[in-house]
Steps between C-alpha positions, in 0.01 A plus 500: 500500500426861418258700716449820304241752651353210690475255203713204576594338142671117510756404272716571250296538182182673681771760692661564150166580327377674823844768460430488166137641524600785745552833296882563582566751176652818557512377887770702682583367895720656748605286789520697911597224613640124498572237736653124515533226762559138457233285521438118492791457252431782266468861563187697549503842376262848578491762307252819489488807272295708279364375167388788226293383169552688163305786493401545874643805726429294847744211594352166710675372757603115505627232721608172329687220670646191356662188576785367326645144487807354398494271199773367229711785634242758436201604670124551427204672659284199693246777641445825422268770673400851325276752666389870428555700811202756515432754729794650554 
C-alpha cells in the first residue's frame, strides 16, 4: 500500500501508475535525516528531508517512511507513507 499525501493506493499496478503520474522531473531531494529498526521480520525505515522542484527557489520539507520485507533474498516496499511537511 502507498499512502501518498493522504491518498492510500492498493497494489502493484495502481501504485506503479500512481508514481508514474506524480511530476518527479528535474526533482532534486536532500535527506536530514534517516532511521531503521527491525520490524515484524523486515525492517521499517524513516527518513525526512527537503525536496526542491526545477525552477523553484523555496525547498518543502518531507517525511516518508517505508517498510521493507524480505523476499527471494531481496526485499520490497509492502507500505509506503509520503507526506509534505508544511509550516515550518
Amino acid at each position: 500500500m502507498l499512502s501518498f499525501e493522504g491518498a492510500q493506493t492498493l497494489g502493484d499496478a495502481a501504485i506503479v501508475e500512481k508514481l508514474a503520474s506524480l511530476p518527479l522531473d528535474g526533482l532534486r531531494h536532500q535527506v536530514a535525516t534517516k532511521d531503521a529498526q527491525p520490524c515484524e521480520g523486515g525492517i521499517l525505515i524513516n527518513v525526512t528531508g527537503q525536496l526542491l522542484a526545477g525552477g523553484e527557489s523555496n525547498p518543502q520539507f518531507f517525511c516518508q517512511t517505508f517498510l521493507l520485507k524480505p523476499e527471494g533474498g531481496s526485499y520490497y516496499v509492502q507500505n509506503d507513507i509520503f507526506r509534505l511537511v508544511y509550516g515550518l
